[in-house]
VMD Tcl script that builds the backbone (N, CA, C; Angstrom):
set m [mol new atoms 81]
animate dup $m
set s [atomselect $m all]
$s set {name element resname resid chain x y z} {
  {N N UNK 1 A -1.274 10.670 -14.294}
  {CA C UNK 1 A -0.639 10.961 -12.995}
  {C C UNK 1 A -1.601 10.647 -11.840}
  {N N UNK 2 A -2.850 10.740 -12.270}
  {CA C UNK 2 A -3.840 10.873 -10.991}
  {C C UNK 2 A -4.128 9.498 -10.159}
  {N N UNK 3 A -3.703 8.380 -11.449}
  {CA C UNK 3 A -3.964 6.724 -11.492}
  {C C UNK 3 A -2.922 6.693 -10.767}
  {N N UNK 4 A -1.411 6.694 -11.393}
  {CA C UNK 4 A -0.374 6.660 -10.439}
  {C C UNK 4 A -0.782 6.799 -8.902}
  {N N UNK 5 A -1.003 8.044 -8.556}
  {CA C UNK 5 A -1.030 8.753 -6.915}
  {C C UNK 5 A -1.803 8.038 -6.346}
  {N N UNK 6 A -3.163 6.981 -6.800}
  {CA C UNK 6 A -3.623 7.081 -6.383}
  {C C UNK 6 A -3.576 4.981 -6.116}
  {N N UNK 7 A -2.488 4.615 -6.893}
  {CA C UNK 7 A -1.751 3.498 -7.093}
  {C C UNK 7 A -0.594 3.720 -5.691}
  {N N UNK 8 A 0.032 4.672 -5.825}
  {CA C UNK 8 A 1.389 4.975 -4.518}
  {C C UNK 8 A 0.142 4.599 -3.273}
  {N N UNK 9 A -0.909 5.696 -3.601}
  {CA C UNK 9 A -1.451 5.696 -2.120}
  {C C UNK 9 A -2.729 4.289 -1.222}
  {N N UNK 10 A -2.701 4.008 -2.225}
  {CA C UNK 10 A -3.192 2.480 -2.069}
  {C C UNK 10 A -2.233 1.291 -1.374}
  {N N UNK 11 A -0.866 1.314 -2.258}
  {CA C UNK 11 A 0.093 1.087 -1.797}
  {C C UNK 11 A 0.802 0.864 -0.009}
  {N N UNK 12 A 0.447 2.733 -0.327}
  {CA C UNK 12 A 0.723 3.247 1.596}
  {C C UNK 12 A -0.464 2.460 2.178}
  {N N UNK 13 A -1.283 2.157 1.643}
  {CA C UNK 13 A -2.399 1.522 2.584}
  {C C UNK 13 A -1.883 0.619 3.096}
  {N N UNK 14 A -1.909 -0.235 2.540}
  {CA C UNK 14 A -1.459 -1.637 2.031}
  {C C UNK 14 A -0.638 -1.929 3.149}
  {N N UNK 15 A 0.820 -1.059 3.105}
  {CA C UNK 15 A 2.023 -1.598 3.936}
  {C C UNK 15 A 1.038 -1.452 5.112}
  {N N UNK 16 A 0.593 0.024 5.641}
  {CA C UNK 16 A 0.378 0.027 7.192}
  {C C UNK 16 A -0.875 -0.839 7.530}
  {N N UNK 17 A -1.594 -1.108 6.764}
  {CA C UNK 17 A -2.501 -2.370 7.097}
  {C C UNK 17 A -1.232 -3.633 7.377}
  {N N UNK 18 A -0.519 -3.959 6.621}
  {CA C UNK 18 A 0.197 -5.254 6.819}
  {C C UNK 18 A 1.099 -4.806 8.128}
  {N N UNK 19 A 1.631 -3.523 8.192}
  {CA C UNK 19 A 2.102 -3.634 9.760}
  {C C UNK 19 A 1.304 -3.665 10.566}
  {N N UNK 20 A 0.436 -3.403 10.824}
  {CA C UNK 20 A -0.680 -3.802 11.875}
  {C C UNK 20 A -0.560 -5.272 11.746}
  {N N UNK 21 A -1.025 -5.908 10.712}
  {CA C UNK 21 A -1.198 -6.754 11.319}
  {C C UNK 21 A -0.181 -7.655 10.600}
  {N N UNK 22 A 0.002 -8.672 9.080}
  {CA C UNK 22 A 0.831 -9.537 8.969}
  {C C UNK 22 A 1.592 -8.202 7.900}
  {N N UNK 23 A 2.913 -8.360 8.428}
  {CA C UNK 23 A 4.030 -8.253 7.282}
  {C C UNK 23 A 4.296 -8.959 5.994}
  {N N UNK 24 A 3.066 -8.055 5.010}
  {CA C UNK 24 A 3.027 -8.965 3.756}
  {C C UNK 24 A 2.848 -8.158 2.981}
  {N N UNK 25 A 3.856 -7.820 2.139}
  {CA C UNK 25 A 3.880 -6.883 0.807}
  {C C UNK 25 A 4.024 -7.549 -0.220}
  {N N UNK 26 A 3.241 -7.589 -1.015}
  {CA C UNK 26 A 3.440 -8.243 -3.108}
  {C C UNK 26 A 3.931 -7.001 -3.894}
  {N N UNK 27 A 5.192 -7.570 -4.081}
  {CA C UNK 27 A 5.986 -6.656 -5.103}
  {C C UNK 27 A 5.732 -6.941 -6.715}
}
mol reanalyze $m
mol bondsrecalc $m
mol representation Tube
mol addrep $m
């Protein structure tokens, strides 16, 4: 579970870094 959360929250990084700056998510 801890890998998961910590996979989601990397994730959340991820998007609001790319809204700042390029709109680029890898699904």
């Amino acid at each position: 579970m801890d890998t998961k959360k910590s996979d989601l929250n990397s994730l959340i990084k991820k998007m609001k870094v790319d809204q700042d700056g390029l709109i680029e998510i890898d699904l």
